[in-house]
C-alpha positions in Angstrom: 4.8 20.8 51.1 4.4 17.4 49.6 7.7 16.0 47.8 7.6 16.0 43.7 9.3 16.7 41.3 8.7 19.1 38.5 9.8 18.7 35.0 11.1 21.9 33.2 10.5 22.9 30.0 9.8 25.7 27.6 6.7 24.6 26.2 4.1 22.3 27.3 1.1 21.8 24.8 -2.2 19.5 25.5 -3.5 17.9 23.1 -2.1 15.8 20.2 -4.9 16.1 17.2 -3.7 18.3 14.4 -3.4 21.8 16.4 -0.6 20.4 18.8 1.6 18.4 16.0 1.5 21.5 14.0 2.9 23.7 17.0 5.1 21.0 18.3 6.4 20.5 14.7 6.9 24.4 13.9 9.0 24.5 17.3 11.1 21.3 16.8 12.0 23.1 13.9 13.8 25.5 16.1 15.0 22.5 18.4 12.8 24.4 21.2 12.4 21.9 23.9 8.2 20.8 24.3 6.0 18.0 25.3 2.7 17.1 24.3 0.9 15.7 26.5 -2.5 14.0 25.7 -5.1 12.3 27.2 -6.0 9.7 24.9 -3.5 6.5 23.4 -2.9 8.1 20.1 -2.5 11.1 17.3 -5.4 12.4 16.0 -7.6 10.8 18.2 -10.5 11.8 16.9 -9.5 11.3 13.9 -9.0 7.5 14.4 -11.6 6.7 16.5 -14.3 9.4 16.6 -15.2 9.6 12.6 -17.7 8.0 10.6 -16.5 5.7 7.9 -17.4 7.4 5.1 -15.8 11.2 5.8 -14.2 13.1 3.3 -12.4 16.1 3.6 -14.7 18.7 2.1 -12.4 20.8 1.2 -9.4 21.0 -1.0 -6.2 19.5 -0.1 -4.2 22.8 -1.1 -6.0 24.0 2.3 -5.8 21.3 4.1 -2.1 20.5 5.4 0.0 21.7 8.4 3.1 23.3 8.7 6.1 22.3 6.2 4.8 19.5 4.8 2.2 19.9 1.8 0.1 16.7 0.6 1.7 14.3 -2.2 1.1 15.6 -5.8 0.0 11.5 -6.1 -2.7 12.5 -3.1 -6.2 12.9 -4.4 -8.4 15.9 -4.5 -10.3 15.4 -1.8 -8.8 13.1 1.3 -10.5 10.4 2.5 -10.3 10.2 6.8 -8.3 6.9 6.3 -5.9 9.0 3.8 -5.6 11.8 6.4 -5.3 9.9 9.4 -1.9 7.9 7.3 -0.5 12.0 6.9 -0.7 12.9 10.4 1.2 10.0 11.3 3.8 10.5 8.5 3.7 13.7 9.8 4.6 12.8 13.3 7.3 10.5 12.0 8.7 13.6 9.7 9.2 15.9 12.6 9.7 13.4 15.4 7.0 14.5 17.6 6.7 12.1 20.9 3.6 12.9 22.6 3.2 11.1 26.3 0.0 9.5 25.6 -2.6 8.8 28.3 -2.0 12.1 30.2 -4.7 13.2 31.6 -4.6 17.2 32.7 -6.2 17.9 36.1 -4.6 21.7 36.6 -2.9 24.1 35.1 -2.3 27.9 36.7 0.4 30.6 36.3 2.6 30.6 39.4 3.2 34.4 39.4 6.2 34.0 41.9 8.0 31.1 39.7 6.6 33.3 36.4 6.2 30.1 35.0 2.9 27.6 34.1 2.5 25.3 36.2 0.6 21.9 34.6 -0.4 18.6 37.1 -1.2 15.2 35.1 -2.4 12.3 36.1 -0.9 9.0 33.6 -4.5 7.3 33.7 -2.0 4.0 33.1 -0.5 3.8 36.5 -2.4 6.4 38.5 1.4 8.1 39.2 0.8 12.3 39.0 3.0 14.2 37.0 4.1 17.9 37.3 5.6 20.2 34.5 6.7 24.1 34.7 7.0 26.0 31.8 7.4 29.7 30.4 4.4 29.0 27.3 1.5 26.6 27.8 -0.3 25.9 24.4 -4.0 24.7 24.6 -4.3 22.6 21.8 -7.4 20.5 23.0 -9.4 22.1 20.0 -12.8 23.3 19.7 -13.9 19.4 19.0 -13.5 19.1 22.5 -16.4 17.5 24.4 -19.2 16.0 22.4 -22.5 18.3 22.9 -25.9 16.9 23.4 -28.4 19.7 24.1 -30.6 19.2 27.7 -34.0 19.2 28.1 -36.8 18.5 25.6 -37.8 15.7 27.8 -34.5 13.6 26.3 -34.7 11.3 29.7 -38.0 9.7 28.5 -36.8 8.1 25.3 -36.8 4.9 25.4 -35.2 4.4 21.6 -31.0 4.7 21.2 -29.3 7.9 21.8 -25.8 8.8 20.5 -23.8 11.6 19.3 -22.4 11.6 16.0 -18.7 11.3 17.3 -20.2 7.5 18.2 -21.5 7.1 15.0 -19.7 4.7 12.4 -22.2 3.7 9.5 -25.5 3.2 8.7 -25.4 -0.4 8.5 -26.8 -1.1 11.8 -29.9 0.5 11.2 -31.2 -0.5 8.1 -35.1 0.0 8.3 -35.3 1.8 11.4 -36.4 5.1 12.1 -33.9 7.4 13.1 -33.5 11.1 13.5 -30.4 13.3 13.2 -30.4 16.3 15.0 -28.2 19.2 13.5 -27.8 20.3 9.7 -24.4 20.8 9.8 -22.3 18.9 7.4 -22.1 16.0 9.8 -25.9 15.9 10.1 -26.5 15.9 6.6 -23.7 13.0 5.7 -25.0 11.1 8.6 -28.5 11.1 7.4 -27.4 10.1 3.5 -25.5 7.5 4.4 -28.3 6.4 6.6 -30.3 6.3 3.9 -28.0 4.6 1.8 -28.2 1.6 4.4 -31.8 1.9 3.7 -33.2 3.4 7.1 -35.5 5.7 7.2 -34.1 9.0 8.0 -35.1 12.2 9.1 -33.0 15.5 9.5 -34.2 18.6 12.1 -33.5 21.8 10.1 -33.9 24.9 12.2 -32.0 27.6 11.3 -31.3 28.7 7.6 -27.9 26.8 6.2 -26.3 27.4 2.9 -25.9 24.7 1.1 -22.6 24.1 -1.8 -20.9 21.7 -3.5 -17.2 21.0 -3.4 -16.2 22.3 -6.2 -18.0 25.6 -5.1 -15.9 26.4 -2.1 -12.8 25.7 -4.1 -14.2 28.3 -6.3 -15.3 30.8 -3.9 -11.8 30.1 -2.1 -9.9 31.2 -5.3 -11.6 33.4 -6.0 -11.7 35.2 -2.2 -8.0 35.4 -3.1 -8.6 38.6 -5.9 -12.5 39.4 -5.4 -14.1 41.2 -2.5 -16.3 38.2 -0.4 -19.8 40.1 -1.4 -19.1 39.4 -5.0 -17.7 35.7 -4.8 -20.8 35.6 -2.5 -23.3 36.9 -5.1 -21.7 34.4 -8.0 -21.6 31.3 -5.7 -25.0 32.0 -4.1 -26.6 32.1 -7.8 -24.5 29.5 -8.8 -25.8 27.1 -5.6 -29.5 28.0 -6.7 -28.7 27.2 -10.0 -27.6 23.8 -9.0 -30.1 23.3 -6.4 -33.2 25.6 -7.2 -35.3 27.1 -3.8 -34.2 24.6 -1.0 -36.6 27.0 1.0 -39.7 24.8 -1.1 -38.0 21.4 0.8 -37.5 22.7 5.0 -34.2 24.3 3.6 -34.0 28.1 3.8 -31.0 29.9 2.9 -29.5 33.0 5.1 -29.9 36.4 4.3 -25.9 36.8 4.5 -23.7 35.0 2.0 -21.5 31.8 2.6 -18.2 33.2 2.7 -19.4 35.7 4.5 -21.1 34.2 7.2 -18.4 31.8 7.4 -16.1 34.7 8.0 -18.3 36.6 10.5 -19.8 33.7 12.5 -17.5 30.5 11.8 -20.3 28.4 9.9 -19.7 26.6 7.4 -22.1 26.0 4.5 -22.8 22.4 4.2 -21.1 20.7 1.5 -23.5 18.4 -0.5 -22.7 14.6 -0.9 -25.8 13.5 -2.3 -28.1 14.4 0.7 -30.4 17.1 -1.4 -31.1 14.9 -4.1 -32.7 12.4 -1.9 -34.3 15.3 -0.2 -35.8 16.0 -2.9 -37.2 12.5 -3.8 -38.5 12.2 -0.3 -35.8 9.6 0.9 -35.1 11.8 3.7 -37.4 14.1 5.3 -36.6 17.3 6.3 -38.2 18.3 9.7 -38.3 21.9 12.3 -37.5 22.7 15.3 -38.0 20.0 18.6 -40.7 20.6 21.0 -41.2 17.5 22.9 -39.5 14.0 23.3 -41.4 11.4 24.2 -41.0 7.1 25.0 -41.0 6.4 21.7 -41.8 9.6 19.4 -40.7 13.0 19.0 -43.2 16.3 18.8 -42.1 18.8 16.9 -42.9 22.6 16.2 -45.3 22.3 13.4 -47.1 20.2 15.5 -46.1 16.6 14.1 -45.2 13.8 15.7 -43.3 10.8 14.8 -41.7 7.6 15.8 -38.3 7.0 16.2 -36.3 3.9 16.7 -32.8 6.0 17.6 -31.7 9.8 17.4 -28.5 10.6 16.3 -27.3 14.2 17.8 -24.8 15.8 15.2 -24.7 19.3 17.6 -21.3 19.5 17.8 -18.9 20.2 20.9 -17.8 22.4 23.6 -14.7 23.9 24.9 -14.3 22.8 28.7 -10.6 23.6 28.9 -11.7 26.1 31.2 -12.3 23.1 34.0 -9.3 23.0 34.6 -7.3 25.9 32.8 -7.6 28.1 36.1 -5.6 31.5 34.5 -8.2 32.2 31.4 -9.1 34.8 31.0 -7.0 36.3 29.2 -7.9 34.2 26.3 -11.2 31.9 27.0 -14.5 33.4 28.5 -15.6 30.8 31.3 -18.2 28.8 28.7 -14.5 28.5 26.4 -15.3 30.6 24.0 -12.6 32.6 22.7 -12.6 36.4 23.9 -10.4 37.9 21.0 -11.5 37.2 17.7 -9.8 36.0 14.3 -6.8 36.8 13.8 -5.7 38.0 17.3 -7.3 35.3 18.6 -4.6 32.5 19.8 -2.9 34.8 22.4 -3.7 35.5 26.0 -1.0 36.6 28.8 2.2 35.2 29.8 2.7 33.1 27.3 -0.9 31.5 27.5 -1.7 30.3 23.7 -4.4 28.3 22.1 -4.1 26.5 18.2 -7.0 25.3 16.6 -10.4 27.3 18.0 -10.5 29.9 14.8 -13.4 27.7 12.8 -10.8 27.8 9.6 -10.0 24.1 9.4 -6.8 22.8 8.8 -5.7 25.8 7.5 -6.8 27.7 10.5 -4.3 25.5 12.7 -1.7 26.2 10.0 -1.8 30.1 10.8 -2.1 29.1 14.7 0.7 27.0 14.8 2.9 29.8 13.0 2.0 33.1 14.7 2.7 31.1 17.9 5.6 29.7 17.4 7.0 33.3 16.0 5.6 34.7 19.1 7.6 32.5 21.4 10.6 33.1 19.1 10.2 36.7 19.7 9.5 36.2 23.5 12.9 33.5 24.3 14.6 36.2 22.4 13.7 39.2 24.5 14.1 37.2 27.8 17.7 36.1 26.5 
């Protein structure tokens, strides 16, 4: 057996964005002994350093903070990243959360004969390996995980810039090139209006139907999802959006069959919130395009049979889960790909004390709930074993 040493402690939890604060912060409450251990040099990593300049939070702050500590009355409606990024860091002040930064997990397994987790880190500072055992093991890495850029297409033969939208900062850079965002989802759509803001020329790929609201709509529909059945906040905000907007379908935009609320419910997508993107839509600032079918050196073919030029593309298709590379016991909560196996709200629990914060698709105030059922569940757990 090789000689190491292995720290004890109740609850380990990777990852030190918003889902691990919020659960270390709900159990120092309880002055229940946890580190956080996370890969990166900061809170909020992605936060910090993965955002573009102009995010917002689209959606009210009265669902938008973590455990305990509600946004200033002073704060405005609608957080800026820079005015987030200053309350997660107040927030790890207020509840004296000290993650071990640059900690990068390798393994981590249930040791049935210790009945305890069992978690190996490497510090990617000095190379030294570190070893923890603990009864609960929170996986806090989030759904925002790894960045996704989908293969194939013939990707390899552009000869133009490729990033993914986690790389993207502003527009400024390419002001009267070319470029093309891949993904509708609310990062596509911002990306491509503040390209065009820079004055580039952008276009967006729309492929599957997406509803479309404003702000002020999903703080509606929110309120009103706290008295009404979702089918009828659905039907007034749906009329409401095509009031505001008229047929999107007429521009590349069609709308689901489902409503917003409740596809967001069912499947986890959002409707994309509007900044300004549909007007210039509609002016023919941005150009709204289908489904790829080829990449080429320099152009892109797509499935109406155009082709254009392109100077970059600009993948907003999200991330993946890939805790499971080196999460060996889950299956009790992740399928191999990292999707979730149980869904919302029984979601955030597997087996001997296996937990996960921060994978329901609700936001901020998904990682509330999270944090809250388990940290109760622990409660309940140290309490039977005492």
């Amino acid at each position: 057996m090789a000689n190491f040493v292995k720290e004890e402690v109740e609850v380990v939890i990777v990852g030190a964005g918003p889902s691990g604060l919020a659960v270390s912060a709900c159990l120092n409450k309880l002055f229940i002994k946890n580190i956080v251990l996370e890969k990166e040099d900061c809170c909020g990593y992605l936060w910090k350093k993965k955002t573009y300049d102009r995010l917002h939070l689209h959606l009210s702050k009265d669902f938008c903070s973590l455990p305990f500590m509600p946004h200033a009355n002073s704060s405005p409606k609608y957080l800026s990243k820079n005015e987030f990024i200053q309350y997660l860091d107040e927030y790890v002040e207020n509840f004296n959360i000290k993650p071990k930064f640059q900690r990068c997990v390798e393994l981590a397994f249930f040791n049935k004969e210790e009945k305890k987790w069992n978690v190996n880190a490497t510090n990617v500072v000095n190379g030294e390996k570190e070893f923890y055992a603990c009864d609960f093991l929170v996986l806090a890495t989030g759904e925002n995980n790894e960045a996704y850029i989908p293969k194939g297409l013939g990707l390899e033969n552009f000869e133009g810039e490729i990033i993914h939208s986690s790389e993207y900062k502003s527009g400024q850079k390419y002001e009267e090139k070319e470029v093309l965002v891949v993904g509708s989802g609310n990062s596509g759509m911002e990306i491509a209006y503040d390209l065009s803001n820079y004055g580039s020329h952008s276009s967006i790929v729309v492929r599957s139907p997406i509803h479309v609201l404003t702000r002020e709509m999903v703080y509606l529909g929110m309120m009103l999802l706290k008295y009404l059945p979702v089918s009828l906040v659905d039907t007034m905000i749906a009329k409401y959006a095509k009031f505001t907007f008229g047929n999107l379908a007429e521009f590349g935009i069609p709308q689901p069959e489902e409503g917003p609320f409740y596809v967001k419910l069912s499947e986890g997508r959002s409707p994309v919130i509007d900044v300004g993107a549909i007007d210039k839509i509609k002016l023919g600032e941005i150009k709204v395009l289908p489904g790829i079918s080829k990449i080429k050196e320099h152009t892109v073919v797509f499935d109406n049979g155009e082709e254009h030029q392109f100077d970059a593309i600009i993948f907003a298709t999200g991330y993946k889960n890939v805790a499971t590379k080196w999460l060996k016991d889950h299956s009790s909560i992740f399928l191999d790909d990292g999707t979730l196996i149980n869904e919302f709200p029984n979601h955030w629990k597997g087996e001997n004390g296996l937990y996960c914060a921060g994978y329901s698709k609700k936001g901020i105030a998904g990682i509330s709930m999270d944090a809250k059922s388990i940290v109760e569940n622990i409660k309940m757990v140290r309490g039977e074993k005492i």
